[in-house]
N, C-alpha and C positions, 0 to 999 in steps of 0.2 A: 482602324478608321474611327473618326468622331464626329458626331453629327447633332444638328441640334434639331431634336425632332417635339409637336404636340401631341399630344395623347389624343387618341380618336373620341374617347368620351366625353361631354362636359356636363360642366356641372347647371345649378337653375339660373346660372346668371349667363349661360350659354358661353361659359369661358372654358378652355383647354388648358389643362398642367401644361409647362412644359420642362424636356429633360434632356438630357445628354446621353445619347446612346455611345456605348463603346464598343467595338469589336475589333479581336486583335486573336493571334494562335492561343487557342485555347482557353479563350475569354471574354463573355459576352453578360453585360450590363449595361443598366441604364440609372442614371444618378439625376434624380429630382432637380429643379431648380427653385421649388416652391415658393412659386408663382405663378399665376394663370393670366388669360387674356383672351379678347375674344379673335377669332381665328381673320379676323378681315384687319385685325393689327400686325397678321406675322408677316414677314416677307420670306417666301420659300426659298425663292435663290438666294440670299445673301446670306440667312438664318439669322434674321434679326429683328427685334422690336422696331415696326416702322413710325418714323419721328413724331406720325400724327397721337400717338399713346401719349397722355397727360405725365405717365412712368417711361418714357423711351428709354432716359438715359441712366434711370439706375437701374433697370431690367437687361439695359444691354453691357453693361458695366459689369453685373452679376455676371452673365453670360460669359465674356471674355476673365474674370477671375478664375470659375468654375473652368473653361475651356484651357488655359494654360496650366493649371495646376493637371487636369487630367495627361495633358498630352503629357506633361514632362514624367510624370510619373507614369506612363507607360511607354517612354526613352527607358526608363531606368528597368521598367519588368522586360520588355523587348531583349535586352542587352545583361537579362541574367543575374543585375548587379542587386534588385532587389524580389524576394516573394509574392506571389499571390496575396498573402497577409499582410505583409508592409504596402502592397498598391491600394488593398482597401481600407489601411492604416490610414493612409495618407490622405484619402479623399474625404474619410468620416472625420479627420481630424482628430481618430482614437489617442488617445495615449497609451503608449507603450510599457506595458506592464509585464516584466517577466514570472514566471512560475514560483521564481524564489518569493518574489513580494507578495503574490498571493498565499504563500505558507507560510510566509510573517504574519499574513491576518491569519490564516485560522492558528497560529499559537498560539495568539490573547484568544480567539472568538469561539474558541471548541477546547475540548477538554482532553489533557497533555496524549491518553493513547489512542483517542481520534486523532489528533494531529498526527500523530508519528504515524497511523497506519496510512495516511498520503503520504508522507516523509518514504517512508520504506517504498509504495508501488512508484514514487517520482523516482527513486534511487535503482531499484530496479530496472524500469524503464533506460533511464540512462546507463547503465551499463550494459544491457542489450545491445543498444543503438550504439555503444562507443561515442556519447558524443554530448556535447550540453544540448538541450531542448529548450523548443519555446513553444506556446500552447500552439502552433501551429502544425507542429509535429506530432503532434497526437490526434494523427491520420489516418486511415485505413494502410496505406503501403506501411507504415513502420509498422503498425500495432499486430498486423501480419508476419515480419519480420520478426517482433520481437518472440512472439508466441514460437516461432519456430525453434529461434535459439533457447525459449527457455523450456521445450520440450527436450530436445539435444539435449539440457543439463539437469534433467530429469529435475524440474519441478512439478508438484504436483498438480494435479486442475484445480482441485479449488484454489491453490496460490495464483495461480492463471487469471482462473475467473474473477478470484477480488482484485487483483492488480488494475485489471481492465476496469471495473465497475468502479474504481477508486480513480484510473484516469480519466475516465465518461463523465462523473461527477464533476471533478474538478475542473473539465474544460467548460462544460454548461455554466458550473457559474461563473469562471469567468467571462462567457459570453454574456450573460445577462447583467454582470458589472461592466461589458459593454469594454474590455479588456483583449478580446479578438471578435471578428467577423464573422466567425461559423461554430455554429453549436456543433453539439458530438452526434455523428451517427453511429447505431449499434448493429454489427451483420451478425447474424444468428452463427455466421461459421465462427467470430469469437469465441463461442460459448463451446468451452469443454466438459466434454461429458465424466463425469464424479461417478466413479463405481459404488453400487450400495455401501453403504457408511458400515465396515467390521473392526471394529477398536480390539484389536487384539491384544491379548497377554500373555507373558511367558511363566513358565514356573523354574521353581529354586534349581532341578534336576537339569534343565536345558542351559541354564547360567551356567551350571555347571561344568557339562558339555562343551561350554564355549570357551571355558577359561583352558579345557584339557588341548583344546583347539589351535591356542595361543605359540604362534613361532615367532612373533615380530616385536618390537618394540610398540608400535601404531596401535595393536591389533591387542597389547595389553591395556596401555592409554585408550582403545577406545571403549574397553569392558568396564575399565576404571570411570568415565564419564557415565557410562549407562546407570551404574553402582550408585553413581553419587545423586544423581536424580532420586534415584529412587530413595537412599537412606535421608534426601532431607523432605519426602513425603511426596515426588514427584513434581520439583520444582520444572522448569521450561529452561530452557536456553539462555537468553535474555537473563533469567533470576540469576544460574551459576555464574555468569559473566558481574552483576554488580553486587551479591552477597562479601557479606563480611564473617566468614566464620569462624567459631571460638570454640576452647578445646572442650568447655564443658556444656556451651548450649549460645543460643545467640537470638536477635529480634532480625526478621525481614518483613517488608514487606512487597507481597507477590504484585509483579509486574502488569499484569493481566485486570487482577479485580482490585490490588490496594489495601489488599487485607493482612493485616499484622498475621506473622506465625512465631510463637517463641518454639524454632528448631532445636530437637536435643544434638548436642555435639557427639554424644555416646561414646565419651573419654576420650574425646582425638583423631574417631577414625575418618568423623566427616573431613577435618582442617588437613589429617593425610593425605587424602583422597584429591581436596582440593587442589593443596601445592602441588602435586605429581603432574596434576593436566590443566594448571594455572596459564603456564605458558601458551596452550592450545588454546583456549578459549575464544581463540577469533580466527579458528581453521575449524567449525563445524561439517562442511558439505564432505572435508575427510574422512572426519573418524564417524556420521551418518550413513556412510557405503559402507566401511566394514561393519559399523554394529549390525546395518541389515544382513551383509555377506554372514555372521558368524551365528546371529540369532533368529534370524528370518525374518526380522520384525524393526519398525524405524524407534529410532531413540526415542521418540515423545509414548511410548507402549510403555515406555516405565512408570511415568506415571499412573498408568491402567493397569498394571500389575500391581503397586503400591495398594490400589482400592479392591482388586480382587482378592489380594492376601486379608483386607480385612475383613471383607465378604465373608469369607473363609471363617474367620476367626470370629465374625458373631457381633463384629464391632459397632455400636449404636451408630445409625443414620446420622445425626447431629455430631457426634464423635469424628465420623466416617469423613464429612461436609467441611469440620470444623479443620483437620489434619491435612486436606486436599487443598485449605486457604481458596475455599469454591465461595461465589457469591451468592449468598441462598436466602432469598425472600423468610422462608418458614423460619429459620433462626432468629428475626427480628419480629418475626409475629408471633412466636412462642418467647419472646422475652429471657432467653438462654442466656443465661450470665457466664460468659468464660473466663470470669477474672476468679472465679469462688473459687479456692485452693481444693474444695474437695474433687469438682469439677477440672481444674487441671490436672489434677494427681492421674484421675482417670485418661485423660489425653496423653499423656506422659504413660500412663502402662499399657493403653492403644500402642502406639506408636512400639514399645519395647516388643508387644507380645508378633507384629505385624514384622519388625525388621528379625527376630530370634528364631519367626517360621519361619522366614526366606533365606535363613543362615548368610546372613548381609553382612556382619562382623566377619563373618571365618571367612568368605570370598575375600573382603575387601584387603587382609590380612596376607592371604595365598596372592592375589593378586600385586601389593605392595613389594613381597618379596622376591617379585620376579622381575625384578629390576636391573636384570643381567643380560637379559634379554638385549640381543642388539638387532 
């Protein structure tokens, strides 16, 4: 139904808005005409500016533009063919902006791994859903849905909870660039509960353990992954996937904070290591189950083991900071030069004395020659 109805209040000039009511299955609005008038110029039966108004004819003009655009555009929601989103498209005269365009601006407008971390939860998102999205879909029914499936695929909550807070984000501002209709609401059942934060470690003996553990070809590649994390100082995922490494030592820089690390190669066994589970590098969620199955603990623990071994070993905080490629305020307010050769030397026999206690070489070694494995 649509109707042209005044607004019961007026304003000092004793004049009424008047607007366009809509109601229709599961849809009720009323769309300004902004314009007022005072109420002994309306005519109720006919819903129209009567001729005596000085404005008849471009008040009733308005009127019948606003009135056919409404009705047609709820022909088309009536009949399925267009969304909720597109009917309020159409009346605001929005422009239609997909999700992709909006992640074209923040490229230029935010900084490369802010963008990607919307990049990643939109991508996410859409493989939950099976399906392209547009900010309309970043609903409560889907955002339920998807939470479900990515329980089922054993994501953790915090990936949960930033995915969501990263799609919440993104749809407000496109609402407020005025790019969709309805800003985000948040239900507290979103929000998954994060079990106290235990950054576990394992030690040399249980490595050990795991490699004695080893029947499968998978199950050696996934020990060989864990390994190599750790011998190049507990890099991430992300880093083994775009490092270039070299037999006697090499430059990256870590994904995360952007920080130069000159990696020791330690005669080959890193670039060994590499090539065996090059191939895999974009089958993580596999060889992430066994490393848990075989160590008890998920692949990114390597990293945390890396820094306990040097715990261990007595290794200077700034050493410690500097080998982890972590972003640490105190380095730049202690003025720590890590280009002085006496100061790498030291970094370099960190690192030696950190991977010799974890006997990193002689696994990676035992490991390599179990290449029979089928």
């Amino acid at each position: 139904m649509i109707g042209v109805y005044l607004q019961t209040s007026a304003n000092r000039m004793n004049e009424h808005s008047l607007y366009i009511r809509v109601r229709s299955k599961g849809l009720s609005l009323s769309i300004p005409l902004k314009f007022s008038i005072q109420k002994k110029y309306f005519d109720t039966k006919r819903k129209r500016v009567k001729s005596s108004h000085p404005l008849s004819i471009p008040f009733n003009k308005k009127i019948d533009e606003v009135s056919i655009k409404v009705y047609e555009a709820l022909q088309l929601y009536r009949a399925d063919i267009i969304t909720l989103e597109d009917f309020n498209n159409r009346l605001a005269k929005r422009q239609q902006k997909s999700i992709e365009h909006l992640l074209n601006i923040y490229e230029t407008e935010k900084k490369h791994n802010t963008y990607k971390l919307y990049e990643y939860s939109i991508t996410a998102y859409k493989r939950a859903l099976n399906k392209t999205i547009r900010f309309d879909d970043i609903a409560h029914s889907n955002i339920t849905k998807a939470i479900s499936i990515w329980k089922a695929e054993g994501l953790s909550p915090t990936s949960i909870n930033t995915y969501i807070r990263h799609l919440g984000i993104l749809k407000n501002d496109a609402y407020k660039r005025d790019y969709c209709s309805k800003a985000f609401t948040r239900h507290n059942a979103y929000n998954q509960r994060v079990s106290s934060l235990e950054i576990k470690s394992i030690t040399s003996k249980q490595f050990k353990e795991a490699i004695n553990k080893v029947k499968s070809n998978n199950e050696r590649k996934a020990l060989i992954l864990y390994l190599l994390s750790f011998c190049t100082r507990g890099l991430y995922f992300k880093d083994l996937q775009t490092m270039q490494p070299q037999r006697n030592g090499f430059k990256h820089y870590r994904h995360k904070t952007n920080n130069k690390m000159n990696i020791d190669g330690l005669e080959g066994v890193i670039i060994d290591l590499y090539n065996t589970i090059k191939p895999e590098l974009n089958n993580l969620p596999k060889y992430s189950k066994i490393i848990k199955r075989l160590l008890g603990v998920p692949f990114k623990t390597a990293r945390k083991t890396y820094d306990s071994y040097s715990l261990i070993n007595n290794i200077d905080f700034q050493i410690r900071i500097h080998l982890l490629g972590q972003r640490d305020p105190s380095i730049k307010r202690h003025y720590t030069n890590f280009e002085m050769k006496a100061i790498k030397l030291k970094i370099y026999q960190a690192n030696r004395i950190i991977i010799e206690d974890f006997k990193a070489i002689k696994y990676a070694e035992e490991l390599l020659s179990k290449n029979t494995i089928v």
